[in-house]
DSSP file (Angstrom, degrees, kcal/mol; ACC not computed):
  #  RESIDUE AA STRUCTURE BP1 BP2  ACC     N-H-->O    O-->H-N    N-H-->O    O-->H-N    TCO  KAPPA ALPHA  PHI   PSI    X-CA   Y-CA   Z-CA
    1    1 A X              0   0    0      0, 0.0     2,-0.1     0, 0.0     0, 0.0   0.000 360.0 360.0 360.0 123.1  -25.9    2.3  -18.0
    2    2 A X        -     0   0    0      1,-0.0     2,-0.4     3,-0.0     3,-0.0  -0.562 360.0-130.9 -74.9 140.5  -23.2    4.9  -17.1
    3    3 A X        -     0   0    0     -2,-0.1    -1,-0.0     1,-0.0     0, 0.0  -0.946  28.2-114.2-100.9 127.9  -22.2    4.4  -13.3
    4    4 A X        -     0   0    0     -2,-0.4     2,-0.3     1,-0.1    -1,-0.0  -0.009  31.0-148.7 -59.7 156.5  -22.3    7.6  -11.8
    5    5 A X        -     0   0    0      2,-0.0     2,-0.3    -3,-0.0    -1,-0.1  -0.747  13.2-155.2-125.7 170.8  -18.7    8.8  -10.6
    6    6 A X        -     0   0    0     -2,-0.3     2,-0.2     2,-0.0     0, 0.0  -0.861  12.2-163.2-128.7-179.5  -17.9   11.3   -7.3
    7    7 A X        -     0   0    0     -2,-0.3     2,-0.3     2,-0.0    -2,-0.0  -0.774   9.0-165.2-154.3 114.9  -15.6   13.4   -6.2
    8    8 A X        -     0   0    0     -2,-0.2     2,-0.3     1,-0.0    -2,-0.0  -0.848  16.9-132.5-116.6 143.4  -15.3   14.5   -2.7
    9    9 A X        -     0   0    0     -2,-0.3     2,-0.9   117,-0.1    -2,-0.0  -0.637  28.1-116.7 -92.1 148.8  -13.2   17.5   -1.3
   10   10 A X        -     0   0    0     -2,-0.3   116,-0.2     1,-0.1     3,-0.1  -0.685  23.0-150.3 -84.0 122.2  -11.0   16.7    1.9
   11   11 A X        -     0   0    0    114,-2.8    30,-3.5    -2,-0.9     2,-0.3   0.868  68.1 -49.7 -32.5 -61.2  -12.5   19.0    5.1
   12   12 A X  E    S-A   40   0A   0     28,-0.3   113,-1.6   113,-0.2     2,-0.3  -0.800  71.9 -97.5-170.9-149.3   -9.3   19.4    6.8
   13   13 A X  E     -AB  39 124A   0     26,-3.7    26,-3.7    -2,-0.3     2,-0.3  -0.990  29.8-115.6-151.8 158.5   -6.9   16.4    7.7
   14   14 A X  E     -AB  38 123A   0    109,-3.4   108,-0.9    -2,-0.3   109,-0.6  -0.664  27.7-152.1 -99.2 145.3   -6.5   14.3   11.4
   15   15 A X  E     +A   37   0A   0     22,-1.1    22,-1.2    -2,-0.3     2,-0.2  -0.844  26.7 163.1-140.2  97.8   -3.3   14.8   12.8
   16   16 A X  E     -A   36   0A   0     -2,-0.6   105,-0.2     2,-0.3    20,-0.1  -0.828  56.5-105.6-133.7-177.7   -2.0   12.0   15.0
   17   17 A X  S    S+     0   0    0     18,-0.6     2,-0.8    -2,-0.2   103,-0.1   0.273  93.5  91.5 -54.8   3.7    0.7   10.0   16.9
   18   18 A X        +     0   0    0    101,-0.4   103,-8.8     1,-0.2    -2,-0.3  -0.900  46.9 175.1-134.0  99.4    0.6    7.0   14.1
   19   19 A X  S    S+     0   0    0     -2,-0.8    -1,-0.2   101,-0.2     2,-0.1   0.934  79.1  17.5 -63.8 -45.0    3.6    8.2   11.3
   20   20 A X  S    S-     0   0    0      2,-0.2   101,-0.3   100,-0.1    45,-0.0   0.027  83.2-117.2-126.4-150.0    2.8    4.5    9.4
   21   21 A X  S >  S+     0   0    0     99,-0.1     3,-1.4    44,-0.1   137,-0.3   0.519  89.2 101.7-120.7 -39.6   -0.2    2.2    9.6
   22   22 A X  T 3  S+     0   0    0      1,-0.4     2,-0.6   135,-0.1    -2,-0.2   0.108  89.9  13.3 -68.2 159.9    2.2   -0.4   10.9
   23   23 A X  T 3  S+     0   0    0    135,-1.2    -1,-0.4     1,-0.1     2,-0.3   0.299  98.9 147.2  43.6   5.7    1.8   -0.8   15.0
   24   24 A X    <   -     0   0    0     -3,-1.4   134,-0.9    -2,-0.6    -1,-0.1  -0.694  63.5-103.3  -7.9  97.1   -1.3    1.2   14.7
   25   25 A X        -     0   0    0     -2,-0.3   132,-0.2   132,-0.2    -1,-0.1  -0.191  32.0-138.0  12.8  88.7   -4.0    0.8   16.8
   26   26 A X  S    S-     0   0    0    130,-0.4     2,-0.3   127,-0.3    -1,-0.2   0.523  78.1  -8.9 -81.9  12.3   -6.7   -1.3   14.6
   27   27 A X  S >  S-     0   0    0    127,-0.1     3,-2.0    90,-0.1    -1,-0.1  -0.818  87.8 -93.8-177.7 139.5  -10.1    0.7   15.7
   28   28 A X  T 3  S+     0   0    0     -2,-0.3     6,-0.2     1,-0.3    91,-0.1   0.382 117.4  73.0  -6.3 -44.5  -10.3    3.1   18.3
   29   29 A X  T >  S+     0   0    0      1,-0.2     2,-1.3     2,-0.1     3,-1.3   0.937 101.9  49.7 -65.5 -49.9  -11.4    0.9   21.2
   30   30 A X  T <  S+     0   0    0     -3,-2.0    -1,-0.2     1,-0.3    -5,-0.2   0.246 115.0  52.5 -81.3  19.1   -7.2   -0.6   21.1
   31   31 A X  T >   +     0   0    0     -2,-1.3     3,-5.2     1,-0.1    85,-0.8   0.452  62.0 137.2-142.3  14.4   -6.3    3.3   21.1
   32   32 A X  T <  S+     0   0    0     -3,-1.3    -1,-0.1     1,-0.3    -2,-0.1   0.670  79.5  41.1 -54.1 -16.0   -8.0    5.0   24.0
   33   33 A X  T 3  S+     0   0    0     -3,-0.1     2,-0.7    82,-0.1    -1,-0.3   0.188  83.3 113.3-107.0  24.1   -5.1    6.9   25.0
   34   34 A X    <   -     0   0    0     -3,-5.2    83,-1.9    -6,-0.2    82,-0.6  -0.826  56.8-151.4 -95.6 101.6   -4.0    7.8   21.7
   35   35 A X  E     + C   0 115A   0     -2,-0.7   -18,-0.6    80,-0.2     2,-0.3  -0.314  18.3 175.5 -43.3 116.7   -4.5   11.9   21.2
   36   36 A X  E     -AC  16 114A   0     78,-1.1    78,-1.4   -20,-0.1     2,-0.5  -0.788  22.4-140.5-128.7-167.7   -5.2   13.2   17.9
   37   37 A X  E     -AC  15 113A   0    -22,-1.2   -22,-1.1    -2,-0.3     2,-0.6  -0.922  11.4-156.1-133.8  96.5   -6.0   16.9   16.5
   38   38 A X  E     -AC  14 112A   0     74,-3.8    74,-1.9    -2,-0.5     2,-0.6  -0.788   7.6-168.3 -86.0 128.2   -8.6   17.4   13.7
   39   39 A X  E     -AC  13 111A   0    -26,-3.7   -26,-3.7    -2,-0.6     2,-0.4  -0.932   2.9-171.7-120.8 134.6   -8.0   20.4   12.0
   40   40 A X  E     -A   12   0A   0     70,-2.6     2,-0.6    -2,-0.6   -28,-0.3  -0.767  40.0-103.8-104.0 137.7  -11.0   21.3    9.7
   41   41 A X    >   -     0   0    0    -30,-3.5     3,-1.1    -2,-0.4     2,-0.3  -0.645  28.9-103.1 -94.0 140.8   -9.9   24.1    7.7
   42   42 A X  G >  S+     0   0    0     -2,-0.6     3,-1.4     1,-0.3     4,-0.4   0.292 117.2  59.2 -15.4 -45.0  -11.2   27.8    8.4
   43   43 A X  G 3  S+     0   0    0     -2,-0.3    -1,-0.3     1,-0.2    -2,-0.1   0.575 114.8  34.1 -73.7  -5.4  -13.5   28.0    5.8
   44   44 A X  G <  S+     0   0    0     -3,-1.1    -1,-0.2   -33,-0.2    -2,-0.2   0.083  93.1 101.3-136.8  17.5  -15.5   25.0    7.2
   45   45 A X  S X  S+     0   0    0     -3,-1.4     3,-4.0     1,-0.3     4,-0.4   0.890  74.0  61.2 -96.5 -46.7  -14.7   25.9   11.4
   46   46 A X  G >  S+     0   0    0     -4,-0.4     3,-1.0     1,-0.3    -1,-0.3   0.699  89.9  68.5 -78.2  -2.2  -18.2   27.5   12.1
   47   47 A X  G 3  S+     0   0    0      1,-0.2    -1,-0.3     3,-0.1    -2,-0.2   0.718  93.5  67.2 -59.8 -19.2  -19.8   23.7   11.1
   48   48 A X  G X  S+     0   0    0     -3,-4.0     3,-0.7    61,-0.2     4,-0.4   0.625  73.9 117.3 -79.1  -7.9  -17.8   22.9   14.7
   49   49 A X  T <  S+     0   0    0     -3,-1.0     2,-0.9    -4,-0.4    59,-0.0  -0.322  81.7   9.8 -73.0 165.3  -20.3   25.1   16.7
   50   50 A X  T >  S+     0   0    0      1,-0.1     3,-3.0     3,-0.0    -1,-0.2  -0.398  94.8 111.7  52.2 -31.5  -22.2   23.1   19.2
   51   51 A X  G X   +     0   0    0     -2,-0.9     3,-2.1    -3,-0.7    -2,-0.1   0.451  60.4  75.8  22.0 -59.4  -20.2   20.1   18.8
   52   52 A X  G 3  S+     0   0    0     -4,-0.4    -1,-0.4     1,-0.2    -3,-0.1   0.590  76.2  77.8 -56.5 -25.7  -18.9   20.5   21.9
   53   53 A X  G <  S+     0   0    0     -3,-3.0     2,-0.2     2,-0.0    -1,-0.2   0.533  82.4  84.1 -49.7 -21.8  -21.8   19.3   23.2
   54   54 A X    <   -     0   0    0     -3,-2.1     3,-0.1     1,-0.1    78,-0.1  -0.675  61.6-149.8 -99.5 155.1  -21.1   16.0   22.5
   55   55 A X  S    S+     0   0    0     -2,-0.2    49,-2.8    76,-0.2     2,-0.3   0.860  80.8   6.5 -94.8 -48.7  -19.4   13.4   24.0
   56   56 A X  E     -DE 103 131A   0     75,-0.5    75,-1.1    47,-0.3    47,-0.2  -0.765  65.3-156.9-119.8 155.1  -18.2   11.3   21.0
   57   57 A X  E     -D  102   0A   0     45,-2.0    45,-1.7    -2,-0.3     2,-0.3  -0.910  20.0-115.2-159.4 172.2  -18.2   11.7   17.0
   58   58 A X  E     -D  101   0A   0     72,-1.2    71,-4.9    -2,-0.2     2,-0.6  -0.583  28.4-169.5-105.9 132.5  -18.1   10.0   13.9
   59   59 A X  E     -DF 100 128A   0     41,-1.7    41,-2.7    -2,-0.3     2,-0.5  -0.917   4.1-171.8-102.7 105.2  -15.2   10.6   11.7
   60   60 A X        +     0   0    0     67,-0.8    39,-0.2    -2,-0.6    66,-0.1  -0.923  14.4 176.0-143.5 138.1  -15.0    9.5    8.2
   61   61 A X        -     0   0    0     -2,-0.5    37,-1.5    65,-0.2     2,-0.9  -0.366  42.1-101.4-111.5 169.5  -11.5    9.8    6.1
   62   62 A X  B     -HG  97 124A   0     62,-3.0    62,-0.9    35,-0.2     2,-0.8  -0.759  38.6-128.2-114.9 104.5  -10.0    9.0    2.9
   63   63 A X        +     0   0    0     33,-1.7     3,-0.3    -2,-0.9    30,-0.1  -0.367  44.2 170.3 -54.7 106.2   -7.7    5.7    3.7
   64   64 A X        +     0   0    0     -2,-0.8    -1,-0.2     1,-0.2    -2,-0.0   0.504  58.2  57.7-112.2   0.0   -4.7    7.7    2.1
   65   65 A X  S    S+     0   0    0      2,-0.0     2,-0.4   -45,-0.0    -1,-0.2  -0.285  93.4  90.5-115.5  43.9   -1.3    5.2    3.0
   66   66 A X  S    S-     0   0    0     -3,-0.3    97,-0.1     1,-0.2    30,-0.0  -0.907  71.8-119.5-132.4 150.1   -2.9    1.9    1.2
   67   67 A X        -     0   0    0     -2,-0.4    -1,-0.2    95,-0.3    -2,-0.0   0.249  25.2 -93.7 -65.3-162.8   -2.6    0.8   -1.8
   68   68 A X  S    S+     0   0    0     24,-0.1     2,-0.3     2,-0.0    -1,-0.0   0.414  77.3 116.9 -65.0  -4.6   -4.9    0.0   -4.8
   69   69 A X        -     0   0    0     93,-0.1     2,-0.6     2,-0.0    -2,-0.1  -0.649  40.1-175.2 -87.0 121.6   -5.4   -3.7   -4.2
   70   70 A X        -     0   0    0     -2,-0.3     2,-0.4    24,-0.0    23,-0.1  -0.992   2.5-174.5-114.7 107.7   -8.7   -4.6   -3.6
   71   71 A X        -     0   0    0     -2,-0.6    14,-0.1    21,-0.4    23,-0.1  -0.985  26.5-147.4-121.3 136.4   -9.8   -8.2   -2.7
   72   72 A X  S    S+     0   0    0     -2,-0.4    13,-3.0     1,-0.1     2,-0.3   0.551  90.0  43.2  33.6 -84.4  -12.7   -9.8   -2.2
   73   73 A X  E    S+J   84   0B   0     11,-0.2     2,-0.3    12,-0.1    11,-0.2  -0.993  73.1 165.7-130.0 110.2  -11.6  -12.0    0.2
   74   74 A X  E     -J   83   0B   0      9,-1.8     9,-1.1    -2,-0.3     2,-0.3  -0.888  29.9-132.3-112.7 167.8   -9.3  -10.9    3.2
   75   75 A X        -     0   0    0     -2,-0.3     4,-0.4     7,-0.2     7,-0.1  -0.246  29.7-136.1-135.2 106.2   -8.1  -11.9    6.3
   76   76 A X    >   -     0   0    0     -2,-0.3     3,-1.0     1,-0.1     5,-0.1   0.483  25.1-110.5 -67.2 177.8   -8.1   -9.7    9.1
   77   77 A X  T 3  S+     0   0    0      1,-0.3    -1,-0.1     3,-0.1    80,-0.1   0.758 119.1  48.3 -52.8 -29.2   -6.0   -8.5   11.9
   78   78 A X  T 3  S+     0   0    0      1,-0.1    -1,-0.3    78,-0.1     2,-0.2   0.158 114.5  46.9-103.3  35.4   -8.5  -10.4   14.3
   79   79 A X    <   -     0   0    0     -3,-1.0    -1,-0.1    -4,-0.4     4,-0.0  -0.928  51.9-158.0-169.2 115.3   -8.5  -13.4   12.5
   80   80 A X  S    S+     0   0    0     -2,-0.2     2,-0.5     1,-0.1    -5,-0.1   0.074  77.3  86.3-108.7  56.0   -6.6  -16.0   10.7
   81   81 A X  S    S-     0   0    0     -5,-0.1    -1,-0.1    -7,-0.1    -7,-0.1  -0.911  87.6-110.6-126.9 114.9   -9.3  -17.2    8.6
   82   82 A X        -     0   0    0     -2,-0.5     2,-0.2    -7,-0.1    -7,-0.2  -0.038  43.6-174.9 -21.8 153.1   -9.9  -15.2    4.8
   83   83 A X  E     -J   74   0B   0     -9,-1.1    -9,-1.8    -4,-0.0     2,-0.4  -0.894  30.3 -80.6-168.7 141.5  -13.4  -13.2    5.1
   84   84 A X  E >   -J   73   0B   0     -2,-0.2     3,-1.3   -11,-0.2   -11,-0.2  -0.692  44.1-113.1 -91.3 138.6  -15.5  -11.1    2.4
   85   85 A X  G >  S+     0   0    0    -13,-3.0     3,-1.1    -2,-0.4     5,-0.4   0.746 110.6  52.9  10.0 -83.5  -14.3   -7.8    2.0
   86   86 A X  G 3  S+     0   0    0      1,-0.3    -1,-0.3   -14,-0.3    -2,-0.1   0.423 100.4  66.5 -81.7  15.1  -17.5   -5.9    3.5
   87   87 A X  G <  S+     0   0    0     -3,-1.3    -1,-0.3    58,-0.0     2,-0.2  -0.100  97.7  52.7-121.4  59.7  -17.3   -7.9    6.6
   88   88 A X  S <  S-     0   0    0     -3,-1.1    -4,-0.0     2,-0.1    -3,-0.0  -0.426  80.7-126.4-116.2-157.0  -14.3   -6.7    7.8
   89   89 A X        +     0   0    0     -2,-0.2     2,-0.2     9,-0.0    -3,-0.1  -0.235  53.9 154.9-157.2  44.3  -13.2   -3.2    8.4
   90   90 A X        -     0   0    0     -5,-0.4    -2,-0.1     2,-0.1   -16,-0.0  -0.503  44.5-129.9 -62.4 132.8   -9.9   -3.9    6.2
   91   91 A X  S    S+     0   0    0     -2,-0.2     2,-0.7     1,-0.1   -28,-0.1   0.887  87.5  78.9 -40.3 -43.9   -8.4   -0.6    4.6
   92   92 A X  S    S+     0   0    0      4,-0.1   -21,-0.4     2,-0.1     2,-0.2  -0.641  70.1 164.0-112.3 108.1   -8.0   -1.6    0.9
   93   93 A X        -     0   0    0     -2,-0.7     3,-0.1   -23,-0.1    -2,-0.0  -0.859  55.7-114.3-134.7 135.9  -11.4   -1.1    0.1
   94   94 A X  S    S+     0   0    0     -2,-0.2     2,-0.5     1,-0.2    -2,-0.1   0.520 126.3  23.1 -54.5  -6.8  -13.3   -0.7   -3.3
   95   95 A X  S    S-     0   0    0      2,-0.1     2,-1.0     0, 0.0    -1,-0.2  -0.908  98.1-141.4-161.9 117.1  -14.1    2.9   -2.1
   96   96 A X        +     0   0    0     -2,-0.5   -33,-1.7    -4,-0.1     2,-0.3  -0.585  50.7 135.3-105.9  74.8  -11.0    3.5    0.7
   97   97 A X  B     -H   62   0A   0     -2,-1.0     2,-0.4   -35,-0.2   -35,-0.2  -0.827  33.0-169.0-102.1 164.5  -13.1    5.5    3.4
   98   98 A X        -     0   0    0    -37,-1.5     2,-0.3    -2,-0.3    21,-0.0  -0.832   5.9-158.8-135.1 177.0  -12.7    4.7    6.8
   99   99 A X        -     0   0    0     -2,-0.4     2,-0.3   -39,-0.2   -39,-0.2  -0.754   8.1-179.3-173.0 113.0  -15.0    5.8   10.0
  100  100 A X  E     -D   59   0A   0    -41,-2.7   -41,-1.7    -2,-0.3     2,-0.4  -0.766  29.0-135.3-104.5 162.8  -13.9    5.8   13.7
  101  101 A X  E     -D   58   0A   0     -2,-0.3     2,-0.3   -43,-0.2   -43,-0.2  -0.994  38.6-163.7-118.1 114.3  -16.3    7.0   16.6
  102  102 A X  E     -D   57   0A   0    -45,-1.7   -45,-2.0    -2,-0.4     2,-0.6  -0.767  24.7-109.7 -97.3 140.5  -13.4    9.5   18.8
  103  103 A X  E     -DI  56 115A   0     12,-1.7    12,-0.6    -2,-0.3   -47,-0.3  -0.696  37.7-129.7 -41.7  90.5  -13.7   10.7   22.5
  104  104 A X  E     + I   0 114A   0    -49,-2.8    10,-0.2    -2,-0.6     3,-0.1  -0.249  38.0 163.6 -51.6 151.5  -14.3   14.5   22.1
  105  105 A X  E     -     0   0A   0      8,-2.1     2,-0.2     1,-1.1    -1,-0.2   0.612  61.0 -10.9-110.4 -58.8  -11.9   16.5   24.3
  106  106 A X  E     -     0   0A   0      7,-0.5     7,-2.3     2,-0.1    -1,-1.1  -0.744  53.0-164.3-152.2 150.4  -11.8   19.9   23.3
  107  107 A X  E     + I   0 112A   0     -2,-0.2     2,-0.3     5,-0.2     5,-0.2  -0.902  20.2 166.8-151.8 143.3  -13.2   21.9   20.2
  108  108 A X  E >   - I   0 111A   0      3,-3.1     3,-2.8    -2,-0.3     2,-0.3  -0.979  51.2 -41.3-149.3 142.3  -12.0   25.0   19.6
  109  109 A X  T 3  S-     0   0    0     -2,-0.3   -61,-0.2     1,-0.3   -60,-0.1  -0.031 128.1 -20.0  17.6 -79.4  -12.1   27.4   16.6
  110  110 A X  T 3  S+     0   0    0     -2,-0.3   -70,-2.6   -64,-0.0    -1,-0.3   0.341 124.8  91.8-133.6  26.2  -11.6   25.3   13.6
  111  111 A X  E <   -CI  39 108A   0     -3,-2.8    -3,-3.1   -72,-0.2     2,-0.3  -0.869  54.7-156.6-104.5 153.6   -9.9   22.2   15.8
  112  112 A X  E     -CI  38 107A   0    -74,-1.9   -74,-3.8    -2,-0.3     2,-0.6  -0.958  13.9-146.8-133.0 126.1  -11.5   18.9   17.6
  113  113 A X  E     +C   37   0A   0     -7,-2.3    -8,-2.1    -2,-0.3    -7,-0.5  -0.883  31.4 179.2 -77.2 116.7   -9.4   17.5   20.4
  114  114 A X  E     -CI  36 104A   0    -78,-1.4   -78,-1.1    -2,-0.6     2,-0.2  -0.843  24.7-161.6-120.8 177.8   -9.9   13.8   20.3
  115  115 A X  E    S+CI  35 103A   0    -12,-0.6   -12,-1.7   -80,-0.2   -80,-0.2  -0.967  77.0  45.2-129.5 175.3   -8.9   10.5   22.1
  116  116 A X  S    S+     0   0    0    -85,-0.8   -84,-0.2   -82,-0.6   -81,-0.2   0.720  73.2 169.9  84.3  18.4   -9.1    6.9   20.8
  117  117 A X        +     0   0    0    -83,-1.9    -1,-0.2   -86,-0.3   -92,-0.2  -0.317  11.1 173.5 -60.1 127.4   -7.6    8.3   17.5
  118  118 A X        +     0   0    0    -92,-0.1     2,-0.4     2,-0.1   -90,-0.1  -0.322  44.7 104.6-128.0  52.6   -6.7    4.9   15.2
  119  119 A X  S    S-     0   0    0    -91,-0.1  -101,-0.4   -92,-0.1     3,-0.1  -0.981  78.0-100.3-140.2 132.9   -5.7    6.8   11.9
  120  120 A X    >   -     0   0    0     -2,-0.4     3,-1.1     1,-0.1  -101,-0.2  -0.254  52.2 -88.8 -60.4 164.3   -2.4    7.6   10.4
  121  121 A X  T 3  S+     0   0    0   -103,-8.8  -106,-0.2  -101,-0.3    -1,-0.1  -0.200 111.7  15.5 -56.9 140.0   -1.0   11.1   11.0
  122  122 A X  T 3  S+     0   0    0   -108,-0.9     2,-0.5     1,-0.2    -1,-0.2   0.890  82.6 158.6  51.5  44.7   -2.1   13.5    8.4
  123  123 A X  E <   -B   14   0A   0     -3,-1.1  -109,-3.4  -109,-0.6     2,-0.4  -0.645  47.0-101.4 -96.0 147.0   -5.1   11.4    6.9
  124  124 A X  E     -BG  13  62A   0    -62,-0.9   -62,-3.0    -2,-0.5     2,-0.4  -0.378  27.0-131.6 -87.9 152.6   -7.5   13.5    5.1
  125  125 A X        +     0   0    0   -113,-1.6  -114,-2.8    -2,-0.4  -113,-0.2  -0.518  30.9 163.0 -74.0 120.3  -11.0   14.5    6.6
  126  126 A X        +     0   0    0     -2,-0.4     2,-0.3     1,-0.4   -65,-0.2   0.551  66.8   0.8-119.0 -16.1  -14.1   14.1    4.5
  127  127 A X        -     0   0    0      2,-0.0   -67,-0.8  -117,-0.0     2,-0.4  -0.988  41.4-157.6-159.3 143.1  -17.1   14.4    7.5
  128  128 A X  B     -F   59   0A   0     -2,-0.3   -69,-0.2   -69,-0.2     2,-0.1  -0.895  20.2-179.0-112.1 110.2  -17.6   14.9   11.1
  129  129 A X        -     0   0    0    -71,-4.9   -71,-0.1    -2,-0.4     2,-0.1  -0.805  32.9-122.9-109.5 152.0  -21.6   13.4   12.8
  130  130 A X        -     0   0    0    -73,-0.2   -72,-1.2    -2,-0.1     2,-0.4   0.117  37.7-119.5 -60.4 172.4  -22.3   13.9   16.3
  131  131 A X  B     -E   56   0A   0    -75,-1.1   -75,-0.5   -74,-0.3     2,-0.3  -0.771  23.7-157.5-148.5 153.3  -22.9   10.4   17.5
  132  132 A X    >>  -     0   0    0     -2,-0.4     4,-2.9   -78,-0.1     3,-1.9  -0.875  18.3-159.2 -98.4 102.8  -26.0    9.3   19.0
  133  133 A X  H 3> S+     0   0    0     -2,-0.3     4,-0.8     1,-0.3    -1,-0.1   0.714  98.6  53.4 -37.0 -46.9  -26.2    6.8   21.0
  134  134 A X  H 34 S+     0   0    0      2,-0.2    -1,-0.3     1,-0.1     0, 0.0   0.583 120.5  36.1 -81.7 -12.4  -30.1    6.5   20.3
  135  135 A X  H <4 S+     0   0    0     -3,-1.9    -2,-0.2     1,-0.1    -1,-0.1   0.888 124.2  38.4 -98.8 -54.8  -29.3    6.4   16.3
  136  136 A X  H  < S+     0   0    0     -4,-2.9     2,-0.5     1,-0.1    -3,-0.2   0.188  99.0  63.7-108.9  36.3  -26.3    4.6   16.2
  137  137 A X  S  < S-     0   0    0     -4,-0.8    -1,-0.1    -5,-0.2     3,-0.1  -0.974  72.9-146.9-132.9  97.3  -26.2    1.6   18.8
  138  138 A X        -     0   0    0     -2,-0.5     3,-0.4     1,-0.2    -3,-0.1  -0.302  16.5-123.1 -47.2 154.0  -29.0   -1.1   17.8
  139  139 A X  S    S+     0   0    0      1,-0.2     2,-0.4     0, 0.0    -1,-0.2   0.887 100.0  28.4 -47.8 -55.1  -30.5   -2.8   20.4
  140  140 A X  S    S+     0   0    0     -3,-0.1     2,-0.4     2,-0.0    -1,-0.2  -0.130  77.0 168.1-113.6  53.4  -29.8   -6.3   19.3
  141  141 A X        -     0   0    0     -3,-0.4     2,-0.3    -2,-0.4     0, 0.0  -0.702  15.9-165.9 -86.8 129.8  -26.5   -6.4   17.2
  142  142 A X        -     0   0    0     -2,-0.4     2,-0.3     5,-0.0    -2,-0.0  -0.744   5.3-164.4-120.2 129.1  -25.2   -9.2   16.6
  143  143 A X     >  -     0   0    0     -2,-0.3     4,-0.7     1,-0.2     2,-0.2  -0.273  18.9-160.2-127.3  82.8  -21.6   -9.1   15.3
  144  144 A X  T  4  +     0   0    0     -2,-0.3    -1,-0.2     1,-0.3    -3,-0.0   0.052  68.6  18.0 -93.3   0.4  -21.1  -12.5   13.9
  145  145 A X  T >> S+     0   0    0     -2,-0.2     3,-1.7     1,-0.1     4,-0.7   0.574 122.0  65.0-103.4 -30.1  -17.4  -13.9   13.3
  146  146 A X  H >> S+     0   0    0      1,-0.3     4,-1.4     2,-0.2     3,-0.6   0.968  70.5  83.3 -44.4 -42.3  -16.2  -11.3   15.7
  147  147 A X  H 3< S+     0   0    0     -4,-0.7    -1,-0.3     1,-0.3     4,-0.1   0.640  87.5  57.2 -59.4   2.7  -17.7  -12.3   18.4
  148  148 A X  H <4 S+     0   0    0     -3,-1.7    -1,-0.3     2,-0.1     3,-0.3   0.818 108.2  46.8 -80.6 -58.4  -14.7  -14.8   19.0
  149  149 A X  H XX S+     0   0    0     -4,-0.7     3,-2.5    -3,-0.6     4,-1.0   0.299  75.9 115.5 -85.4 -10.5  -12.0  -12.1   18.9
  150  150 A X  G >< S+     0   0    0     -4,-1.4     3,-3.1     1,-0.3     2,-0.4   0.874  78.0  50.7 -35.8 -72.0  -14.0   -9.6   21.4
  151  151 A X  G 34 S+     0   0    0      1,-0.3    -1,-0.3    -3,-0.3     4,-0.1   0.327 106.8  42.7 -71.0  11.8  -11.1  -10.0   23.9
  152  152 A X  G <4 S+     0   0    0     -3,-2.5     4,-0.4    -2,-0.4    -1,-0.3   0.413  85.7 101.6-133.3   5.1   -7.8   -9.4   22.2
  153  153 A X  S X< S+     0   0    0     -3,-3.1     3,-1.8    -4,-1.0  -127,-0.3   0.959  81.3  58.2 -12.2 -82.5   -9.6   -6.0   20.2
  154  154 A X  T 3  S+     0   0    0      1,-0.3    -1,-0.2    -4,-0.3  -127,-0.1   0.863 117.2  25.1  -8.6 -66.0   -7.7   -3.9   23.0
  155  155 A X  T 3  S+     0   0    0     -4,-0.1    -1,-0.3  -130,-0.1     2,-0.2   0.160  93.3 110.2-117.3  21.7   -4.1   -5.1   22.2
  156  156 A X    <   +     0   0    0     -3,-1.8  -130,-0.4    -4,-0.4     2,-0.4  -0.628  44.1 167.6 -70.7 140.5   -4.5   -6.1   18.3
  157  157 A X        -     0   0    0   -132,-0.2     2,-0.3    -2,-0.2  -132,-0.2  -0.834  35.2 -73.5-143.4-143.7   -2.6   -3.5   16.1
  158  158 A X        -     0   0    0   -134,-0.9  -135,-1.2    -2,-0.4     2,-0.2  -0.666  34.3-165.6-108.0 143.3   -1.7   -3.5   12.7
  159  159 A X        -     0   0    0     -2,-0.3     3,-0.4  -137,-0.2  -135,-0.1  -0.409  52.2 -92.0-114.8-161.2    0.9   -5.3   10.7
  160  160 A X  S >  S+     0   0    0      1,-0.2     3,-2.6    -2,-0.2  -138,-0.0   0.402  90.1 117.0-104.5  -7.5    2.2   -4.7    7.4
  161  161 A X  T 3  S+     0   0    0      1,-0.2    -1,-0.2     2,-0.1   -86,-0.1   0.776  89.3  37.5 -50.5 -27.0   -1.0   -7.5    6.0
  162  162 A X  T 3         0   0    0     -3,-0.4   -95,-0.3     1,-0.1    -1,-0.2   0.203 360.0 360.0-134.3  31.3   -2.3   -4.1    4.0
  163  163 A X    <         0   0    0     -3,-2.6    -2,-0.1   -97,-0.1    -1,-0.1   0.468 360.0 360.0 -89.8 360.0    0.3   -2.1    2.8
């Protein structure tokens, strides 16, 4: 059986305060005063109408400062014990997309004002969703080696463990 292959075009690209990955915010919540600019490029700016309506949305981008190394088994910034792969939210990924939920500020012609931005500067844009509190917040999620690490989220960033 051939596995089917893709190819996705980048939207526009996020443009923030984070030159490297290094000292980086590691998810959104740690970055809540961090500013970014999405610029979605002209041809794709009337997809922003209503937007504005919303309070938050989901951004997901093409992890573009990692390497090629894919394991398994990592272990991540809010942890020192190794972990599989898809229970983390380690870059260096079999498929290197990432997805933050940002603070809307502002949207204006073919730009999104955000805050809580965790992404290097000039990483490229593959999607913007609204998000919906009623879609995407279970009732009962349980989130289960994390739930140790809740309290140092905030003021975790990033080291050099996946460059």
């Amino acid at each position: 059986m051939t596995e089917p292959r893709f190819q996705y075009d980048a939207i526009g690209s996020i443009r923030t305060p984070f030159e490297s990955p290094e000292e980086m915010p590691i998810q959104p919540i740690g970055a809540d005063d961090a500013v970014g600019t999405v610029e979605v490029d002209p041809s794709y700016a009337e997809g922003l109408e209503d937007l504005d309506g919303f309070t938050h949305c989901i951004l997901l981008y093409h992890f573009h400062v990692t390497d090629d190394t894919v394991s398994l088994q990592v272990e991540p910034f809010l942890d020192d014990t190794n972990r599989g792969l898809f229970a983390t939210r380690a870059p260096q990924r079999p498929n290197p997309i990432g997805l933050s939920v940002v603070e809307i500020n502002s949207v204006t012609d073919h730009e999104v004002t955000v805050e809580g931005i965790d992404v290097v500067d000039g990483t490229p844009l593959l999607d913007i969703k609204p998000f919906v509190p009623q879609f995407d917040v279970p009732d009962a999620a349980e989130t289960g080696w994390l739930d140790a690490s809740k309290s140092t989220i905030q003021s975790k960033r990033a080291d050099d463990r996946f460059l």
